[in-house]
DRENPA-3360 file (N, C-alpha, C; in nm, 2 decimals, always signed):
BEGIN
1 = XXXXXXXX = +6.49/+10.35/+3.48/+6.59/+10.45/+3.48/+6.73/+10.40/+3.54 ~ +6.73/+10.33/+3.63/+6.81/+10.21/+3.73/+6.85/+10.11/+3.67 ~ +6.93/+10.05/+3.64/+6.95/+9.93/+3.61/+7.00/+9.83/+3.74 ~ +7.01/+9.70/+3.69/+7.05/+9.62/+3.81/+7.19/+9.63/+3.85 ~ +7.27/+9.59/+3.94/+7.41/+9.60/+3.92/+7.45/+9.52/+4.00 ~ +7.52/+9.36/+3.96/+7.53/+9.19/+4.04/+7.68/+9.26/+4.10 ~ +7.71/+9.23/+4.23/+7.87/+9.23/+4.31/+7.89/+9.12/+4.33 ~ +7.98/+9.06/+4.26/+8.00/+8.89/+4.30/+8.16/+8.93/+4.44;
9 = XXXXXXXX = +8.03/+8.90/+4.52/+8.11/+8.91/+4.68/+8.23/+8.84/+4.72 ~ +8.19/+8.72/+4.63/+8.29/+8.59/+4.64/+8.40/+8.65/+4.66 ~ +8.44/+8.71/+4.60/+8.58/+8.78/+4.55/+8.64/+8.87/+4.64 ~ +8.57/+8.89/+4.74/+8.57/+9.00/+4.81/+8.69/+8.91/+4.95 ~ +8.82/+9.01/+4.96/+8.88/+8.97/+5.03/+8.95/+9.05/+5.15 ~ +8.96/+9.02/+5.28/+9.02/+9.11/+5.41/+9.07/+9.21/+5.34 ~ +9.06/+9.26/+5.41/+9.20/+9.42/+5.41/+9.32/+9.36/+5.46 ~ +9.44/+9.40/+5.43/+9.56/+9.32/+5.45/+9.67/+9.49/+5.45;
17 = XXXXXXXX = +9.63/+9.52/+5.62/+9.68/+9.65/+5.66/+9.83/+9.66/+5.62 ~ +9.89/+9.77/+5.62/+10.07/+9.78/+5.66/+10.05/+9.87/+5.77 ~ +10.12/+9.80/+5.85/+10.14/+9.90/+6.01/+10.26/+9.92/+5.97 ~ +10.35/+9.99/+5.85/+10.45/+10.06/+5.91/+10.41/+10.19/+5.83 ~ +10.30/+10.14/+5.70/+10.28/+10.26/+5.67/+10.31/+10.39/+5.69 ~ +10.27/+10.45/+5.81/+10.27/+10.54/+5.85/+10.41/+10.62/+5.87 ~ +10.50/+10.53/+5.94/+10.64/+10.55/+5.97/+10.70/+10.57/+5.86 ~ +10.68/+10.51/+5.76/+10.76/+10.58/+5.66/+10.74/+10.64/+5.53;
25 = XXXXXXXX = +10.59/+10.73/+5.58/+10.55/+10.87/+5.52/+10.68/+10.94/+5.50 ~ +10.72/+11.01/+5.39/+10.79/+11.04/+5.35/+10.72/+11.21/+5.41 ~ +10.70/+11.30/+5.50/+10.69/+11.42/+5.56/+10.76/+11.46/+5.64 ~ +10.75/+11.61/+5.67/+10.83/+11.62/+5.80/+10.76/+11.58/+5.94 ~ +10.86/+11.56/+6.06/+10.83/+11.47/+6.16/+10.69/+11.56/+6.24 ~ +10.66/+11.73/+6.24/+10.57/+11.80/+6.25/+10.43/+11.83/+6.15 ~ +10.46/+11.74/+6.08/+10.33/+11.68/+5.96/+10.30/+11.59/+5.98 ~ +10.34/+11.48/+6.06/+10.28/+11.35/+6.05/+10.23/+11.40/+6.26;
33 = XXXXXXXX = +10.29/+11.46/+6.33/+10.22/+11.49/+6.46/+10.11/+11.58/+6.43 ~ +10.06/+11.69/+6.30/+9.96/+11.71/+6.25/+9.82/+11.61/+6.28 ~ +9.88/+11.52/+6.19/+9.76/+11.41/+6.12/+9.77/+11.32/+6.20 ~ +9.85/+11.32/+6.31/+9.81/+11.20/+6.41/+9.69/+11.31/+6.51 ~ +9.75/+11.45/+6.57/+9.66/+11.51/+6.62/+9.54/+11.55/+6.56 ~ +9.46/+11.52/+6.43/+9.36/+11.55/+6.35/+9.28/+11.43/+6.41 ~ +9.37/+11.26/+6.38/+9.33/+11.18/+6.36/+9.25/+11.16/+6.50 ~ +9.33/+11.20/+6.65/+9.29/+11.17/+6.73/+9.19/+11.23/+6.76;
41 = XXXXXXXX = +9.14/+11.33/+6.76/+9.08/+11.45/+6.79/+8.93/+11.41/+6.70 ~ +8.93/+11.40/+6.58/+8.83/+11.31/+6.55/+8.80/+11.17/+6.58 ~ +8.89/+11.10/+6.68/+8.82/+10.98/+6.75/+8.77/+11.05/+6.87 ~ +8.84/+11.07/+6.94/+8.81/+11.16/+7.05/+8.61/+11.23/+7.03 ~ +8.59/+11.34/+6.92/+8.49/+11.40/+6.92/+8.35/+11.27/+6.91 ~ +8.39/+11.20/+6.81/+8.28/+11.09/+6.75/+8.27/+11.00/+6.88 ~ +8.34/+10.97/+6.98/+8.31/+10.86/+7.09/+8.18/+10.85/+7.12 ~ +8.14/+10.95/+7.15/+8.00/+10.94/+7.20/+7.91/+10.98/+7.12;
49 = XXXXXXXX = +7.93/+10.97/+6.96/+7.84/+10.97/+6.90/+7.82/+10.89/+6.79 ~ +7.87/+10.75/+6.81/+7.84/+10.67/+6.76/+7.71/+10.54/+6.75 ~ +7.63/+10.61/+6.64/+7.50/+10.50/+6.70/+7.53/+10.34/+6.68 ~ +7.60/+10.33/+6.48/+7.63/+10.19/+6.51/+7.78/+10.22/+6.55 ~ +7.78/+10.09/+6.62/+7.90/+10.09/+6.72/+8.04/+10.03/+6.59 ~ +8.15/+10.10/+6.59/+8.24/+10.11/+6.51/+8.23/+10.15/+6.36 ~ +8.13/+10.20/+6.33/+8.11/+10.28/+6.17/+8.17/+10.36/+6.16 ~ +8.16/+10.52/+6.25/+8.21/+10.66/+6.25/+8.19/+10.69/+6.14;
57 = XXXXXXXX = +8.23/+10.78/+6.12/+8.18/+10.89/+6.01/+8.33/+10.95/+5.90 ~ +8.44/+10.87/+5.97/+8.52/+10.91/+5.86/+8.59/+11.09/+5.89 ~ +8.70/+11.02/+5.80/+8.81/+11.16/+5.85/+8.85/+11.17/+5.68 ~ +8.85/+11.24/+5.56/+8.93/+11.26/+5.51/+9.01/+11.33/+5.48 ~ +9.14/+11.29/+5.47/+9.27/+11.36/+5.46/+9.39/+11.33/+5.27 ~ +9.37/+11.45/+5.24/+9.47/+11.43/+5.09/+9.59/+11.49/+5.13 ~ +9.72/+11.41/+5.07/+9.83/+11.40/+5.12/+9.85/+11.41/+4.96 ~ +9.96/+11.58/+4.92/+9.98/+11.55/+4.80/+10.12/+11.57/+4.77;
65 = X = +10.22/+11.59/+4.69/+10.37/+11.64/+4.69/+10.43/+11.57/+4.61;
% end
């Protein structure tokens, strides 16, 4: 019913963040203190419930306009 399906890993390369990202969200300055207080607030909750240590369970957020 399954078939096999090969991930040639090789290929597989860092994440290569942008930290200014965020700064220059194009929202108002009370939209982005929204999704920073969402963001924190779901670190905050998960702290102590993380069994593997750094997985967490994820936050998603759609940003549309």
């Amino acid at each position: 019913m399954f078939g096999l399906v090969t991930l040639p890993v090789e290929d597989l390369i860092d994440v290569v963040w942008n930290e200014v990202a965020f700064e220059n969200l194009a929202v108002p300055d009370n939209t982005k203190e929204l999704i920073q207080a969402l963001v924190q607030n779901k670190i905050d909750v998960e702290r102590g419930l993380d069994f593997v240590r750094g997985k967490g369970t994820g936050l998603v957020v759609l940003l549309h306009g």
